[in-house]
PAZAPA-4460 file (N, C-alpha, C; in steps of 0.05 Angstrom, whole numbers, plus 32768, in hexadecimal, padded with zeros to 4 digits):
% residues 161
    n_x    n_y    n_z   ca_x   ca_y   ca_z    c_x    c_y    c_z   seq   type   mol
   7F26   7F71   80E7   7F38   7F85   80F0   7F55   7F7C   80EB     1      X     A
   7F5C   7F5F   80E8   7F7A   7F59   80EB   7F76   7F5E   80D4     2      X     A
   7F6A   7F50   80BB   7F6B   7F5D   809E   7F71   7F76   8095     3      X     A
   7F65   7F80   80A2   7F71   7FA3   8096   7F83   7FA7   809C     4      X     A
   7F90   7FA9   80B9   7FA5   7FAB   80CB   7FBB   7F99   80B2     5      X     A
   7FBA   7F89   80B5   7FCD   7F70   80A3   7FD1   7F8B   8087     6      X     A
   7FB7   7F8A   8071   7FB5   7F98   805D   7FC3   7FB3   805D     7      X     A
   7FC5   7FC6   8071   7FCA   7FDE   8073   7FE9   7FDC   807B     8      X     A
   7FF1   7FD2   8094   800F   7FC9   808E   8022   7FBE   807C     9      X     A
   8010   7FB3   806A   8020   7FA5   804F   8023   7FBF   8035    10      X     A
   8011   7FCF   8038   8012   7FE6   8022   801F   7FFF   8027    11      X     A
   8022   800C   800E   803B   8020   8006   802E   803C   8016    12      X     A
   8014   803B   8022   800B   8055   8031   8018   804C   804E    13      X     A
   8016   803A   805C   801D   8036   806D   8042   8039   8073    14      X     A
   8045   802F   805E   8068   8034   805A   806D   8058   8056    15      X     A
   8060   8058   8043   8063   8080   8044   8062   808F   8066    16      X     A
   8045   8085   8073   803F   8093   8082   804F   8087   809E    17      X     A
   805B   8070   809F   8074   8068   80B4   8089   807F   80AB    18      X     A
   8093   8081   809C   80A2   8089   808E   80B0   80AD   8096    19      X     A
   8094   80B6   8090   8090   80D0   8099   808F   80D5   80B6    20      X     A
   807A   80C6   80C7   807C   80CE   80DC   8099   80C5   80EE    21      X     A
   80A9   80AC   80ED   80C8   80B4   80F9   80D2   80C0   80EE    22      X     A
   80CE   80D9   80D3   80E3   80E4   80CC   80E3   8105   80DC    23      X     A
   80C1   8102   80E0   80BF   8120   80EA   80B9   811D   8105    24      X     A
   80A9   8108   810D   80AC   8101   8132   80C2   8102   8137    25      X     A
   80C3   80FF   8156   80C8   80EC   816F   80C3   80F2   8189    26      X     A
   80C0   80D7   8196   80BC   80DC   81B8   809E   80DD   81B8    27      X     A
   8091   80F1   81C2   8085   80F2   81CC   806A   80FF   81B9    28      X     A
   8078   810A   819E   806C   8113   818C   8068   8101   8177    29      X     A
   807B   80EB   817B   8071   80D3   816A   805A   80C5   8172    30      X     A
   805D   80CC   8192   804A   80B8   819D   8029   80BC   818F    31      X     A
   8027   80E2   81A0   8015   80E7   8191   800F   80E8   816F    32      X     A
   801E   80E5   8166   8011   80E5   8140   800B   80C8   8140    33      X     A
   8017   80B5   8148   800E   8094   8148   7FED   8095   8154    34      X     A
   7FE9   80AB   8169   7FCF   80A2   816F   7FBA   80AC   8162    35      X     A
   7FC0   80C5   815A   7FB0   80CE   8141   7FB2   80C4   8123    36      X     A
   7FC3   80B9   8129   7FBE   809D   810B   7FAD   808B   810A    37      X     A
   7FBE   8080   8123   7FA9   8065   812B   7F87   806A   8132    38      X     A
   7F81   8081   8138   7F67   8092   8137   7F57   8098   811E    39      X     A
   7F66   80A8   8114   7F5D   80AD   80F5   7F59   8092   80EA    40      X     A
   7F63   8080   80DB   7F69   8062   80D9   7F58   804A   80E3    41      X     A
   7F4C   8054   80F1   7F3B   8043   8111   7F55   8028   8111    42      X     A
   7F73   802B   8117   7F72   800C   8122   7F7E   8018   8139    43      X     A
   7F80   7FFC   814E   7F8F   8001   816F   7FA6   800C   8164    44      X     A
   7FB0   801C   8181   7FC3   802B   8181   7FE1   801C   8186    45      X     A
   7FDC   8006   8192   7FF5   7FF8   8193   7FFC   7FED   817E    46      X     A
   7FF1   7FDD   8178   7FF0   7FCD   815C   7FFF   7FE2   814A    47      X     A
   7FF1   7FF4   8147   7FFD   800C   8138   8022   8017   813A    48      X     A
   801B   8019   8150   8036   8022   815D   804F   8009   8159    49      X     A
   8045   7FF6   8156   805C   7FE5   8158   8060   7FDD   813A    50      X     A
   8050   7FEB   8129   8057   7FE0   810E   8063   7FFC   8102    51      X     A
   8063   8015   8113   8070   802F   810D   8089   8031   811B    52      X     A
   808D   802B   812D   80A9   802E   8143   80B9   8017   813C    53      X     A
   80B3   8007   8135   80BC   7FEB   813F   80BC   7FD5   8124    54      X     A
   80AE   7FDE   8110   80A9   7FD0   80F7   8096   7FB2   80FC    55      X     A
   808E   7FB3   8107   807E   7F94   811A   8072   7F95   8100    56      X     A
   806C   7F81   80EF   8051   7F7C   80E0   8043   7F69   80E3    57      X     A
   8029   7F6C   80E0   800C   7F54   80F0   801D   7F39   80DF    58      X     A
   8017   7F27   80E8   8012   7F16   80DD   7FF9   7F13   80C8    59      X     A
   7FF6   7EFE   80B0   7FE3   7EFA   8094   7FC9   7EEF   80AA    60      X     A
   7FAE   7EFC   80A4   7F9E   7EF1   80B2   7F88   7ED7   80AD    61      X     A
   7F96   7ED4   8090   7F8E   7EBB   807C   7FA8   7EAC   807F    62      X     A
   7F9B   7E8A   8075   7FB5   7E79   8070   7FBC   7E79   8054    63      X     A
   7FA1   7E83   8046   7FA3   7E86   8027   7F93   7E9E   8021    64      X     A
   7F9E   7EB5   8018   7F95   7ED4   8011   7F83   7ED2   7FFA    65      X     A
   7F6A   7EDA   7FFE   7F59   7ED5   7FE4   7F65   7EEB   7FD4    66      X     A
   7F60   7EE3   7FB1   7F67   7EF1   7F99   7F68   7F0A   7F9B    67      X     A
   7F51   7F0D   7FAB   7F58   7F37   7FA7   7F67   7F45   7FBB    68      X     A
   7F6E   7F31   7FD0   7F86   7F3D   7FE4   7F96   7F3E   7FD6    69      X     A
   7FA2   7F2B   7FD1   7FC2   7F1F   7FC1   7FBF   7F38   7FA8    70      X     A
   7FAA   7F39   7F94   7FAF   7F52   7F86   7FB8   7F6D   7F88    71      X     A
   7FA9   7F7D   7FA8   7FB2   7F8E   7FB3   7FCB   7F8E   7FC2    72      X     A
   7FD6   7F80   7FC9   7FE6   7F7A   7FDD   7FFC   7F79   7FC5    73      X     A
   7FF8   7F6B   7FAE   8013   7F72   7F9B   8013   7F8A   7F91    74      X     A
   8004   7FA1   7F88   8000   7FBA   7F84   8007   7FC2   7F95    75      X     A
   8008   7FC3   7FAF   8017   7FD1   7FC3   802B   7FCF   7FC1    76      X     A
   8037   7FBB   7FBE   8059   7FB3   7FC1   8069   7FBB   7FA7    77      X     A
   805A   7FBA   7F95   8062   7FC5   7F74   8066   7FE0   7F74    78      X     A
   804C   7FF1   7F8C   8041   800D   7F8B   806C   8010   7F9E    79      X     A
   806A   800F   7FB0   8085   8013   7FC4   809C   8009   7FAF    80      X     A
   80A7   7FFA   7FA1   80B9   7FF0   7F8E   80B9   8004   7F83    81      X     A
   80A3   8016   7F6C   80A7   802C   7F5E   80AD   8044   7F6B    82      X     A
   80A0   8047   7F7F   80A7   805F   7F8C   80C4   8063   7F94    83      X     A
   80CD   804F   7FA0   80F1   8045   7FA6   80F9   8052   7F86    84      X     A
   80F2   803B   7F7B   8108   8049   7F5F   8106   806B   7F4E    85      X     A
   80E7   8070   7F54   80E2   808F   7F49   80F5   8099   7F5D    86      X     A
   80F2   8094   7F79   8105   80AB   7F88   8124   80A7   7F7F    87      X     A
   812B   8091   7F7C   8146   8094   7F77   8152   809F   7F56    88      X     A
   8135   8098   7F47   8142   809F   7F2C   813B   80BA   7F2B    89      X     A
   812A   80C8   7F35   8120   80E5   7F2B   8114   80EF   7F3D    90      X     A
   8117   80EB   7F60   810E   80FD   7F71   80F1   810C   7F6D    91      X     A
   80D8   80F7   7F67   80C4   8107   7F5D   80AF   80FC   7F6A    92      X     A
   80B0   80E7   7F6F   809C   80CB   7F6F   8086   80E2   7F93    93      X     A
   8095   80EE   7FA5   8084   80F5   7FAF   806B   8110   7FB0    94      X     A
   8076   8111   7F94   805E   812D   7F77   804D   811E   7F6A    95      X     A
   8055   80FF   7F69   804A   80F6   7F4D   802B   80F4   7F53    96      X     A
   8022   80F4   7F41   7FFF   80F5   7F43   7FFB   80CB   7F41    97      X     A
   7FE2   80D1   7F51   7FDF   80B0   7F4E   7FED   80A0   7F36    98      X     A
   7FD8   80A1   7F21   7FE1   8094   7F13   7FF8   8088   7EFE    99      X     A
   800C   80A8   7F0A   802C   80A4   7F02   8038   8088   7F0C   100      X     A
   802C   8081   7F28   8035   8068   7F30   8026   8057   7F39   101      X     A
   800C   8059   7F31   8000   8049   7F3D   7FF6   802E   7F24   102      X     A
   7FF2   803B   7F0E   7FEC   802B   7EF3   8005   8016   7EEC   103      X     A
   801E   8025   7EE8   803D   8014   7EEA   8034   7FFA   7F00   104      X     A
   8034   8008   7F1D   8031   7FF3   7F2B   801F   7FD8   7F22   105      X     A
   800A   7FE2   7F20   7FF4   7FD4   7F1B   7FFF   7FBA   7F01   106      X     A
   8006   7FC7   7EE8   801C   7FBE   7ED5   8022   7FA1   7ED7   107      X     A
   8036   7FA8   7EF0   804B   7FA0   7EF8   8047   7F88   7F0F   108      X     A
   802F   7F8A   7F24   8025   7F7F   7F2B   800E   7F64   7F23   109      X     A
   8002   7F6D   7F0A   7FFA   7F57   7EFA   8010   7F4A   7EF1   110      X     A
   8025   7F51   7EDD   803C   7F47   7EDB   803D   7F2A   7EEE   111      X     A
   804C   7F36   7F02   804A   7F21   7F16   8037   7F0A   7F25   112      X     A
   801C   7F10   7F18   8013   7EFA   7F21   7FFA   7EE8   7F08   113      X     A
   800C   7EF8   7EF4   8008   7EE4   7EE1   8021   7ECA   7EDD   114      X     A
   801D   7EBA   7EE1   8033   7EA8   7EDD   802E   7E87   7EC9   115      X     A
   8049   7E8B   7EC5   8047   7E6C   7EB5   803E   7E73   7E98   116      X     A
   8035   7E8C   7E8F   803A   7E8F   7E74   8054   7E99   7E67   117      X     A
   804D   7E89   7E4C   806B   7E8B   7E3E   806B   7E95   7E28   118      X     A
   8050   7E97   7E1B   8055   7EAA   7E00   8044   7EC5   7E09   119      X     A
   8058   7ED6   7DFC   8059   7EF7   7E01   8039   7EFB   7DFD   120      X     A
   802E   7EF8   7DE3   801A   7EFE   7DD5   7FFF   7EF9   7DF1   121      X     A
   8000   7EE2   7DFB   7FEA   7ED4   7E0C   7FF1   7EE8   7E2C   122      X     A
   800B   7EF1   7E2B   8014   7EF6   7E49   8002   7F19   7E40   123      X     A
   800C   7F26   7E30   7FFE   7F41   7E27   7FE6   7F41   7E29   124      X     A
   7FD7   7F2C   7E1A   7FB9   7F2F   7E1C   7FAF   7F33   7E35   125      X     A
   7FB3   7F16   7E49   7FAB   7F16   7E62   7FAE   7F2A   7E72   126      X     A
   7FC9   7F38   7E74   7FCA   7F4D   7E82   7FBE   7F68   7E7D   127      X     A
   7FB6   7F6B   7E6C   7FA4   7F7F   7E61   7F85   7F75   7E69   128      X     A
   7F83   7F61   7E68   7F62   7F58   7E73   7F60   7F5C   7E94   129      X     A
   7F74   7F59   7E97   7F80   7F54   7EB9   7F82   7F73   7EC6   130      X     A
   7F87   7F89   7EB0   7F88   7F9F   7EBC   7F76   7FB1   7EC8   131      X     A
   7F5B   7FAE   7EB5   7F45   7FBC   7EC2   7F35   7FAF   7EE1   132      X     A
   7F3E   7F96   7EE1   7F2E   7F88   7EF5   7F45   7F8C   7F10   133      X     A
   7F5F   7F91   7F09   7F6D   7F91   7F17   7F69   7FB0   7F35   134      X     A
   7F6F   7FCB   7F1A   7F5F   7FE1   7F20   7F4B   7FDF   7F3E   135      X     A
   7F37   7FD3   7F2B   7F19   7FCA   7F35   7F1F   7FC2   7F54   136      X     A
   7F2A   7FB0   7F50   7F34   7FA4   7F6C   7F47   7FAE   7F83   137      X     A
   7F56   7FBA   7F7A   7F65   7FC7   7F8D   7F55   7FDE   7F9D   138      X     A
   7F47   7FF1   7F86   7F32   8006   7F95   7F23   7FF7   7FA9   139      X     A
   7F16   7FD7   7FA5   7EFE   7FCF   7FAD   7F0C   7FC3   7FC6   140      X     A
   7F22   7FB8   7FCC   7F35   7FB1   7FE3   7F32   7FC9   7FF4   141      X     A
   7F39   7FE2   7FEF   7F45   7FF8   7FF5   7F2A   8000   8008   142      X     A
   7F0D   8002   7FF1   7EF7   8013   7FFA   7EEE   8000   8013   143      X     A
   7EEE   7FE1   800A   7EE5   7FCD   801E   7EF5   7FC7   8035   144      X     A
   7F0B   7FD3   8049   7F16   7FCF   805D   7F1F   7FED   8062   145      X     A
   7F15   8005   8058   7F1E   801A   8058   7F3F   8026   8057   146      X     A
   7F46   801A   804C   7F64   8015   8049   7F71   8037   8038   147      X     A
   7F82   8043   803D   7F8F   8061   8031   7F9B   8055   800E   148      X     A
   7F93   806D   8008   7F9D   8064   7FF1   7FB2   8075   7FE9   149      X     A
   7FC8   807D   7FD7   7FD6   8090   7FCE   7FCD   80AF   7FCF   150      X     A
   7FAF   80B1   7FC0   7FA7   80D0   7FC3   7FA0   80D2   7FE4   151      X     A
   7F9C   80BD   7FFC   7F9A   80C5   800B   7FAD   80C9   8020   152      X     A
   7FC1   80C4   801D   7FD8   80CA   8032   7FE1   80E6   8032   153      X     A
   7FDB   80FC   8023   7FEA   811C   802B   7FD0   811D   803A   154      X     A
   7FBA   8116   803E   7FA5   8126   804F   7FAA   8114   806B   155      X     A
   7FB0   80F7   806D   7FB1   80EE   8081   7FC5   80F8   8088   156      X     A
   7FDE   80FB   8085   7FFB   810D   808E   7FEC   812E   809F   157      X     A
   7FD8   8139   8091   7FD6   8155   809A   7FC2   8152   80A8   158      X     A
   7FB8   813E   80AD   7FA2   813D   80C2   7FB1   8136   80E1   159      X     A
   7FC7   8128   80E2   7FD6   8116   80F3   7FEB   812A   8101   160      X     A
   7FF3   813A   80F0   800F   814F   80ED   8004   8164   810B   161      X     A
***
């Protein structure tokens, strides 16, 4: 449970859906959408609340994140980086269909944790071998802690609303 909790606060649904709800809550109507989050969601409602009101985030529930956390967990943060810049460059990023930003991310996120190569040719290859497994993994993070993904945040928003 701290895993997911940890997982779901670190990603760009969780940032969207903080996001939304102080912009259209408050008081007492925040209270309630936090608990129908934290419902829908299955985590505690405090926990919840203090990482939506308050920005609290769990602490890592590993001392060392196995490979396919750290994969997802940079796809998330790559996924929120793009979205920042689509909104500022072209006001679109909250139309865009998955894979407008989710593939870039992904990209961009191997990028980063390939390291220590120095010729282009070897850095290209890898990351192309790196991309389908990458994919692979993020869904398999996602499906395996039930975690929201991009297509699922307009339904969690209208379920909560």
């Amino acid at each position: 449970m701290k895993a997911r909790f940890f997982l779901f606060a670190n990603s760009y649904s969780a940032k969207k859906i903080s996001i939304y709800l102080k912009g259209k809550f408050g008081g007492k109507k925040l209270t309630k959408a936090i608990k129908r989050l934290s419902a829908v969601l299955d985590f505690k409602y405090r926990q919840t609340a203090d990482f939506i009101i308050f920005d609290v985030k769990p602490k890592r529930p590993y001392k060392r994140l196995p490979n396919c956390l750290r994969v997802y967990l940079e796809i998330e943060k790559e996924l929120s980086k793009l979205s920042e810049e689509k909104l500022d460059e072209y006001s679109t990023a909250l139309e865009d269909y998955q894979r407008q930003l989710l593939y870039p991310a992904i990209e961009r996120a191997i990028g980063n944790l390939l390291e220590n190569i120095d010729d282009d040719g070897e850095f290209q290859k890898l990351s192309e071998e790196k991309f389908r497994s990458a994919i692979y993994t993020y869904y398999k993070v996602a499906r395996k802690y039930g975690l929201p993904t991009m297509r699922n945040i307009p339904f969690i928003l209208s379920v909560i609303s």
